[in-house]
N, C-alpha and C positions, 0 to 999 in steps of 0.2 A: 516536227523535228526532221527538216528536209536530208537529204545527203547522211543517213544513220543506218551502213551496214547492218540489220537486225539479226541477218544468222551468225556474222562474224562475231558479235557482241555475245551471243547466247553460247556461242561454240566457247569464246575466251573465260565467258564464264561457270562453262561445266567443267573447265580443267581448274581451276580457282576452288571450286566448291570440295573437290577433291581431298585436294592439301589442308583446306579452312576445318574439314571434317573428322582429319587425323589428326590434325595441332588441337583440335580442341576435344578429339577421343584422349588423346595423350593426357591433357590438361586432368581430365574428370578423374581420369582411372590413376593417374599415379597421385592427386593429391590425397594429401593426410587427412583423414575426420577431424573432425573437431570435437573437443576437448566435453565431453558431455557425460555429469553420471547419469545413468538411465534408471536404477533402482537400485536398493538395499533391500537384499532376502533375507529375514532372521527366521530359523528353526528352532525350537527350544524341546530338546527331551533331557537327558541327562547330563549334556553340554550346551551351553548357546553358540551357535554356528552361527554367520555372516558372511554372506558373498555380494562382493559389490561388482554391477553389472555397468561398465563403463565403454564409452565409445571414445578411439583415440590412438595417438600412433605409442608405441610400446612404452604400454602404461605399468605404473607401480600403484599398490594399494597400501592404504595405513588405518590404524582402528584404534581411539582412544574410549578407552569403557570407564567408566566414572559412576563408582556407586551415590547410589542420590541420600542415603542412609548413612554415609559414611563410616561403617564398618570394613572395609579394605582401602587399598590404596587405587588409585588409580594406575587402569592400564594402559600403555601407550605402544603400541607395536615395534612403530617404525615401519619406514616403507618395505615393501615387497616385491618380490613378481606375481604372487600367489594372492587372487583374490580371494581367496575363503582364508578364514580367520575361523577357529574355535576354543570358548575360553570353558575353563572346570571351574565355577565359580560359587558359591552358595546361592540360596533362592534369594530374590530380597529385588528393589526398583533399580535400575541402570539408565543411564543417558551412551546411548555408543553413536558418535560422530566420526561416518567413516571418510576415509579421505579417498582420491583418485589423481593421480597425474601422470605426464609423462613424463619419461626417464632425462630426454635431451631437454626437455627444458624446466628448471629448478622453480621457475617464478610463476608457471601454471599450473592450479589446479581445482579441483572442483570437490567439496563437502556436502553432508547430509548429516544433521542431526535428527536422532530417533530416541525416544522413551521406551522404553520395556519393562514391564513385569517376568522378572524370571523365577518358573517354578519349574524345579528336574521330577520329569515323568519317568518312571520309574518303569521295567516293563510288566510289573503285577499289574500296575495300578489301570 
């Protein structure tokens, strides 16, 4: 490659690498995560707790609990800002499918269904 400025080319493109290195810092840091639940923590002592561990831009959480014995009704939350949920419910098997999405958009979201034995620990016991 006869007639090829080498330092001018090198020079043009350490002022290039510059900008390419802020436009694409900018890119990473301000985009949104994506829409992922990461886990469902259940506690059981005297109530069953649930927090849903979700990655996303300003998420809501929902928790339908659905006795498997059908002795109550099912419960249905509705969404939230608060990912922990806790219900006062009797011992007995439950199915709780929790939900996660974000706020701005209605048509994403992301579930987990889990089975549970719940039995309240008492603190004698």
């Amino acid at each position: 490659m006869a007639g090829v400025n080498w330092e001018k080319a090198y020079h043009d493109l350490e002022d290039h690498i510059e900008a390419i290195m802020r436009e694409t810092s900018d890119l990473v840091n301000n985009a949104a995560p994506k829409l992922k639940l990461n886990e469902v923590y259940i506690t059981k002592t005297n109530t069953l707790d649930v927090i849903i561990d979700a990655t996303g831009d300003k998420m809501e959480y929902a928790i339908d609990l659905i006795d498997r014995k059908g002795k109550m009704e099912t419960i249905k939350t509705g969404y939230q800002k608060s990912n922990t949920f806790s219900f006062e419910i009797p011992d007995g098997r439950y199915s709780v499918t929790a939900y996660a999405k974000e706020s701005a958009k209605d048509n994403s979201r992301v579930f987990e269904k889990i089975s549970v034995n719940f039995k309240r620990v008492l603190n004698d016991e």
